[in-house]
DRENTOR-79244 format. One line per field, with one value per residue (C-alpha): x, y, z. Coordinates in steps of 0.25 Angstrom, whole numbers, plus 5000, padded with zeros to 4 digits. Each point is the difference from the previous one (the first is absolute). Layout:
BEGIN
xx <- [X_...]
yy <- [Y_...]
zz <- [Z_...]
REM end
This chain:
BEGIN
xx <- [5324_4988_4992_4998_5009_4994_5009_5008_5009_5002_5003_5016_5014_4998_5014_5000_5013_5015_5006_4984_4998_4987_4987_4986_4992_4999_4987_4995_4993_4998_5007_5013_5007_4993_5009_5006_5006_4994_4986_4993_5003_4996_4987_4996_4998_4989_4989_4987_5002_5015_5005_5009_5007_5006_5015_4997_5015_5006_5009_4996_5011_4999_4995_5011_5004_5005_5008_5003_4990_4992_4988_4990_5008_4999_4985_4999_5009_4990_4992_5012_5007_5008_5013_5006_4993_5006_4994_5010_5013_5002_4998_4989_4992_5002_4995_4988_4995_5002_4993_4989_4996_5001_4989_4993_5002_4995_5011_5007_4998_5012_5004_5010_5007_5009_5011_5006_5016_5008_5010_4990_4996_5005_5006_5007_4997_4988_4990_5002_4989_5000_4994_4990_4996_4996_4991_4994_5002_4987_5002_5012_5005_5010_5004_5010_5013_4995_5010_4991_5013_4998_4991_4998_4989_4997_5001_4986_5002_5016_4991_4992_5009_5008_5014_5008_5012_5004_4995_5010_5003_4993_5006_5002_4993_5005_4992_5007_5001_5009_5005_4994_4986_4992_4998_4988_5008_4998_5008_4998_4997_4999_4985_4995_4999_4988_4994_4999_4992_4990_4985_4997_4995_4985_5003_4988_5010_5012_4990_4997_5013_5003_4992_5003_5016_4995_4991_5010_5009_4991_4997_5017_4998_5006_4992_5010_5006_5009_4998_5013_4999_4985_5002_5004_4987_4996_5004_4991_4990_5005_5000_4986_4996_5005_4992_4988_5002_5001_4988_4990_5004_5009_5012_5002_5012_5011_5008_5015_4999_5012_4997_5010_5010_5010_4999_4991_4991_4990_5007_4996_4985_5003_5008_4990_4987_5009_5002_5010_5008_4991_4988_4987_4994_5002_4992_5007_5014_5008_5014_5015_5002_5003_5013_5006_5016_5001_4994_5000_5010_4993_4997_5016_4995_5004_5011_5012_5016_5004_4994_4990_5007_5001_4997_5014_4992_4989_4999_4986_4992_4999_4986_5005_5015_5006_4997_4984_4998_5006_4993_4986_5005_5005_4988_4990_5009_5001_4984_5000_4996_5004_5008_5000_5007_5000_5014_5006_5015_5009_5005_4986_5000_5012_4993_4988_5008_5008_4989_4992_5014_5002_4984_5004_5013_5005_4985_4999_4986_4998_4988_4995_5002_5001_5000_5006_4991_5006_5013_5005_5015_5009_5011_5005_5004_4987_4993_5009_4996_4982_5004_5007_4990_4987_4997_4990_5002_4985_5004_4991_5007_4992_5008_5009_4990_4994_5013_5011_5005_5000_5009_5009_5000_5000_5011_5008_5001_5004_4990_4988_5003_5005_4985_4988_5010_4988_5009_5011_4990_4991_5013_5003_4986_4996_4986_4999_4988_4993_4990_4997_5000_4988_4998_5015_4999_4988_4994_5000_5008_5003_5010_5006_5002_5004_5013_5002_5001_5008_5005_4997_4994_4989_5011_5004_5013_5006_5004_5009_4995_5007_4990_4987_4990_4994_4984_4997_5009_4995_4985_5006_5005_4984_4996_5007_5010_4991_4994_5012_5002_4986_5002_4988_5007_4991_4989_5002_5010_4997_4987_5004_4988_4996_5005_4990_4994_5005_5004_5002_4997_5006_4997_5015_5008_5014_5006_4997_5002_5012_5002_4996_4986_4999_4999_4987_4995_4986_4995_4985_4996_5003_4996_5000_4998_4992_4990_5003_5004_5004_4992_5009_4991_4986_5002_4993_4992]
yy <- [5258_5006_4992_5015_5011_5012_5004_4993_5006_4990_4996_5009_4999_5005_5003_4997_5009_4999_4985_4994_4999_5000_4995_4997_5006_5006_5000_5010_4997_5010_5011_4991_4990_4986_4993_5000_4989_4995_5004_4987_4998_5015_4996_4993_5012_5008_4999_5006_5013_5000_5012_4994_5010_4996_5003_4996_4998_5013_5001_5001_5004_5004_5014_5010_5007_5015_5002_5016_5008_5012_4994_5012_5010_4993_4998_5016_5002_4997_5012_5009_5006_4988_5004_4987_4995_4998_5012_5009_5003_5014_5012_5006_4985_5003_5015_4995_4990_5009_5010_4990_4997_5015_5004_4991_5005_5013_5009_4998_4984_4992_4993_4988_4990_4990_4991_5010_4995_5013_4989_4996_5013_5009_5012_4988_5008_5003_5008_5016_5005_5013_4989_4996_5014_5002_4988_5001_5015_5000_4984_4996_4988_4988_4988_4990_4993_4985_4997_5006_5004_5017_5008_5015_5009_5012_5015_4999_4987_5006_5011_4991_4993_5013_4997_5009_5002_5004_4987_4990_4987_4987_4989_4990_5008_5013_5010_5002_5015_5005_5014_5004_4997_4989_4987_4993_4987_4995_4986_4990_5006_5013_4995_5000_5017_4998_4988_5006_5011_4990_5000_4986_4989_4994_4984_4998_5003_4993_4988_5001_5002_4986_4994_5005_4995_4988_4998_5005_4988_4989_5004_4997_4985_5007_4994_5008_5012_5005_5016_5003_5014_5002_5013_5007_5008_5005_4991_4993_5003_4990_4988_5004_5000_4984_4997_5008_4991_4988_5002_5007_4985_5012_4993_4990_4994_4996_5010_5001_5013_5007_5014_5010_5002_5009_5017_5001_4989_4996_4988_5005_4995_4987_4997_5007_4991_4985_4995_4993_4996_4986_5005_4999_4990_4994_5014_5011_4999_5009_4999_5007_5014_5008_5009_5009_5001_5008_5003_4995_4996_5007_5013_5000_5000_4985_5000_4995_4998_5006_5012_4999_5003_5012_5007_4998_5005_4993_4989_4998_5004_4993_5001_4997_5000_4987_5003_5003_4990_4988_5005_4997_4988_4995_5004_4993_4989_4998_5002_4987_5007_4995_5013_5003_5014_5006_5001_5001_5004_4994_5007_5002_4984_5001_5010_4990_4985_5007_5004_4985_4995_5009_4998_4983_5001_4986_4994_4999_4993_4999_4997_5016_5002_5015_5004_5011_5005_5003_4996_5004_5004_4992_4993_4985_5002_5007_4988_4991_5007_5000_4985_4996_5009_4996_5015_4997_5008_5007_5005_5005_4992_5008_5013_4995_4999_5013_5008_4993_5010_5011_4992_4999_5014_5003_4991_4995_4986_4991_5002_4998_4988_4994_5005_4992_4987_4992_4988_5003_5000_4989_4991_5006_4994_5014_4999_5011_5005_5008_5013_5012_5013_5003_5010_5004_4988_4993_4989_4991_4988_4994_5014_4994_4986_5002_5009_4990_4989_5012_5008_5010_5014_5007_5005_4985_5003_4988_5003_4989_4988_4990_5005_4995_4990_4987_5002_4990_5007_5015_4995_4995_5014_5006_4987_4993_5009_5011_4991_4997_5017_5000_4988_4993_4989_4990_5004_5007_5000_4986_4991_4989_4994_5008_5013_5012_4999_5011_4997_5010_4994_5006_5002_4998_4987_5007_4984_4998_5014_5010_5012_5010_4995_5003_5014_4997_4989_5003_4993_4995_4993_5005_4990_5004_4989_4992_5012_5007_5015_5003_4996_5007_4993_4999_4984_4996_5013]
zz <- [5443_4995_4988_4992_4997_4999_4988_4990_4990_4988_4986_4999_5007_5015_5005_5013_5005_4999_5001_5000_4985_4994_5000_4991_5012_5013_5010_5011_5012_5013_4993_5000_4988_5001_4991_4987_4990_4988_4992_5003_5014_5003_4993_5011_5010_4991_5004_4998_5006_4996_4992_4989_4992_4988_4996_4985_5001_5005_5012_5015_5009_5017_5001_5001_5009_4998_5012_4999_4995_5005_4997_5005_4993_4986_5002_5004_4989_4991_5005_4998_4987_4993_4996_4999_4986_4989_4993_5010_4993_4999_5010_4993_5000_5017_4998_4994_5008_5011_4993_4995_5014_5004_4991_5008_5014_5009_5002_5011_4999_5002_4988_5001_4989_5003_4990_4994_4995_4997_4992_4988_5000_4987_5010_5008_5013_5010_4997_5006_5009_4990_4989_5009_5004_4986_4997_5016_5004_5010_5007_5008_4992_5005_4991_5004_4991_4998_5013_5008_5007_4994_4994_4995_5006_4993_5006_5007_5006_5005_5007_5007_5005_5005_4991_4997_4994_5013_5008_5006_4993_5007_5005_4990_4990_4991_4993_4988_4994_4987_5000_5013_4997_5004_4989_5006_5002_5014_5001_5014_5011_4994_4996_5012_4999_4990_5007_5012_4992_4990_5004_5009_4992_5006_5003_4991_4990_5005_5001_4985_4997_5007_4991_4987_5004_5004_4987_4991_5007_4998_4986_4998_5009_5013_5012_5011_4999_5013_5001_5004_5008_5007_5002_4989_4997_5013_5010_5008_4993_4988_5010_5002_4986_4999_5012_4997_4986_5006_5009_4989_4991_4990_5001_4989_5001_5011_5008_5006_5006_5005_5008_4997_5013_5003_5002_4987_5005_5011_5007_5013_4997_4996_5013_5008_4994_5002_4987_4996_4984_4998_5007_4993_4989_4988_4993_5009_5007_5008_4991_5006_5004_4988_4999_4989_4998_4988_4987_4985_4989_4989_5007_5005_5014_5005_5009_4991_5006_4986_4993_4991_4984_4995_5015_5009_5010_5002_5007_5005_5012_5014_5007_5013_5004_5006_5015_4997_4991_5008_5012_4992_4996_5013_5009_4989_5000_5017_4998_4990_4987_4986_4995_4986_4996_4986_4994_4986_4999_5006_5012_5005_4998_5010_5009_5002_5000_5011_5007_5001_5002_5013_5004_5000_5006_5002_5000_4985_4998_4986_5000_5005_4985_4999_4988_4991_4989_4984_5007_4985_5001_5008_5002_5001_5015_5002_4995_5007_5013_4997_4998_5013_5008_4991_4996_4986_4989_4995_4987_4986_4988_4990_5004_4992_4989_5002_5003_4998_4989_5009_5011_4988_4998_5016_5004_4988_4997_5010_5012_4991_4997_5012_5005_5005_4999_5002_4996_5011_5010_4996_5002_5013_5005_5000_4998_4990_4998_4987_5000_4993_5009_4993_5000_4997_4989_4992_5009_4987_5005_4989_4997_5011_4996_4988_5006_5008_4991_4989_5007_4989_5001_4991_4992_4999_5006_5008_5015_5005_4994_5009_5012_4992_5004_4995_4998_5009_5012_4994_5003_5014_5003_4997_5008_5010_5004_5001_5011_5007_5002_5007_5009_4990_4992_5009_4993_4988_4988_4995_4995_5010_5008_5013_4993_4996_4987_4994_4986_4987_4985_4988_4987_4996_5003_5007_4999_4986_4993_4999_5010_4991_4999_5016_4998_4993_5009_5008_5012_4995_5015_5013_5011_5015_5012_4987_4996_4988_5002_4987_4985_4988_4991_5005_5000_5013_5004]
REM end
């Protein structure tokens, strides 16, 4: 052991991660925990060139770990039209913002918003492309529902991208049109006709979008992040941008990348170049295929067994159908890739646990650990099933705090609260991980642990309070189970000796106040491998 740490955190409660109790103190040398225990002991390891950082009796806890979350699309997000504050709940506050930004473009110059949620809006419904013809009559304008799973584009942007009312619908997508004419709504795959028409990004500006994500993480306490579909933006050219990041010293924090598989992906290029799901290092790893199976519970696009109320006949939409979907799955799987596929209603969950069950056959290894993110509707059996098989759960516990008033309002009571069971599956040994889908979600975890520990929404209606978590366990999910989805719990998750220093200290004491004070809680120290990344208040710069 080395006589010096370089850093020591001391003088507050240090938790050192579910079932390991507390300590006074906790000391980092070679990027990695040195020890913890009490104050004075600790003492012994400062020495002279030793940076102690005093917790003046707040609370230090393992850094989390947001283990979904679009990470390059929040930092770019905050260069695009923000329609997700809280200042936005009418049509005309929409209107205006687009309008605002188009004052400030050339004509002809694509404008693009994202957050929008047609539920709190006044009209209860998207915005028309006739509305944003009016506020942006000379730019093609395209703004995304906070799913991230639709969006409208106005008539100029349509044109562009050559629909008509006249066009064929896409598979697994639709384009919606009322009385003959064309709304603008573009839900799933339907998308892709505007992507495929937006002017390239440079990777200079993928790059700084890396680090705003990653700098907008660390100011939260969130050390790693897994992006969960590398691809999304322009393909390859978004694994790019992480390596271009991590090579130019622009990528601040840990990274589980997962690229996006499947016909709307580039998969092809990562068999091609020879990596592999656990490649890579402690900064930058190659994280499972991704797949998507349907859409999202609050745009009415996830595929659900029943239809969704109010609208006998809708029940959802399917990406894939079951013979292209489980042949991605079972060629990734024969390859040796982690899976993780995006699915939210129940029968698309059914569509995908089929498919891993088909790809193992009769060599069930539980340890391949494929993984079905959101995972937010299912059944008992179906849980049974992830559980005999060892398929994780990656599911967004603040969903229910941002929208679970509209799966009320979508589906009836009954399925939403019988959503997200975080509990159910924590007892199954599930490993159930926590995550924002920022930026579908706000990347403020401690939203996300106050619904698990609540189970309350923003509305502070209670969703099935028999599925909430203790604290303890909720951190566990942000931490330690987060890990586990990434292969990394030897490493991270916990402060135990020989793991990375990477530790988070609050302003608020989770263990000693009420929920409710949560919401308002601030992460003041970021700490990242001993060296501080994050300084809310100045102390130590």
């Amino acid at each position: 052991m080395p006589a010096r740490a370089d850093t020591v955190l001391t003088g507050g409660r240090v938790f050192l991660g579910p079932g390991l109790g507390f300590a006074e103190a906790v000391a980092i040398w070679g990027g990695r925990v040195l020890a913890t225990g009490a104050a004075d002991a600790i003492a012994a390891l400062i020495g002279p060139d030793t940076t102690v950082i005093k917790l003046a009796g707040r609370l230090a806890v393992p850094g989390l770990n947001d283990a979904h979350q679009h990470m390059m699309s929040v930092g770019l997000g905050t260069f695009e039209i923000d329609l997700k504050h809280d200042g936005i709940r009418t049509i005309d506050d929409v209107l205006a913002a687009i309008k605002q930004r188009v004052e400030q473009a050339a004509p002809g110059e694509w404008i693009f918003g994202r957050g929008y949620d047609h539920f709190v809006l006044d009209v209860k419904r998207h915005p028309l492309r006739e509305e944003l013809d009016r506020v942006a009559p000379d730019n093609p304008v395209y703004i995304k529902r906070t799913c991230g799973h639709m969006g409208v584009a106005n008539s100029a942007a349509l044109a562009m991208a050559s629909i008509t009312e006249a066009s064929p619908q896409p598979a697994g997508g639709h384009v919606e049109s009322q009385n003959g004419r064309l709304t603008g709504l573009l839900q799933e795959t339907a998308q892709n006709l505007v992507y495929a028409v937006f002017p390239p990004a440079s990777l200079e500006r993928f790059v700084e979008g890396i680090e705003a994500g990653a700098r907008l993480n660390l100011s939260h306490g969130i050390t790693s992040c897994t992006d969960p579909a590398v691809g999304l933006r322009e393909g390859y050219k978004d694994w790019r941008a992480y390596n271009a990041a991590r090579r130019q010293d622009r990528l601040p924090q840990r990274m589980y990348l997962m690229p996006l598989a499947g016909a709307t992906g580039w998969p092809e290029r990562i068999v091609d170049m020879d990596i592999m799901t656990g490649d890579g290092d402690d900064w930058l790893r190659v994280g499972p295929m991704k797949l998507f199976a349907d859409g999202s519970a609050g745009g009415k696009t996830a595929a659900m067994v029943e239809p969704y109320t109010g609208d006998a006949e809708n029940t959802g939409i399917f990406i894939y159908g079951d013979e292209e979907l489980h042949g991605y799955i079972a060629d990734y799987h024969a390859l040796g890739f982690q899976v993780a596929t995006h699915a939210i209603g129940d029968a698309a969950i059914e569509q995908v646990l089929s498919g891993y069950e088909k790809a193992m056959g009769n060599a069930v290894d539980t340890d391949r650990r494929h993984r079905i993110e959101h995972c937010g509707f299912l059944t008992d059996d179906q849980l049974g099933r992830m559980a005999r098989i060892g398929v994780l759960p990656a599911p967004q516990p603040i969903f229910l705090y941002e929208f679970g008033d509209l799966y009320i309002d979508a589906l009836g009571h009954g399925r939403p609260e019988r959503s997200y069971p975080m509990r159910r599956w924590q007892d199954a040994g599930l490993h159930p991980s926590a995550s924002s889908d920022g930026p579908v979600s706000s990347t403020n975890p401690f939203r996300g642990l106050y619904t698990m520990v609540t189970r309350k929404t923003n509305r502070g209606t209670v969703l099935g309070l028999d599925e909430a978590l203790s604290l303890e366990e909720a951190i566990g999910a942000y931490t330690v189970n987060s890990a586990y989805g990434a292969f990394e719990e030897g490493i991270k998750g916990t402060l135990e000796p020989g793991k990375l220093g990477d530790v988070a200290v609050l302003d608020t004491d989770l263990f000693a106040t009420e929920p409710e004070a949560w919401l308002d809680a601030r992460c003041d120290l970021t700490v990242l491998g001993g060296s501080v990344v994050h300084d809310r208040l100045g102390q130590l710069t």
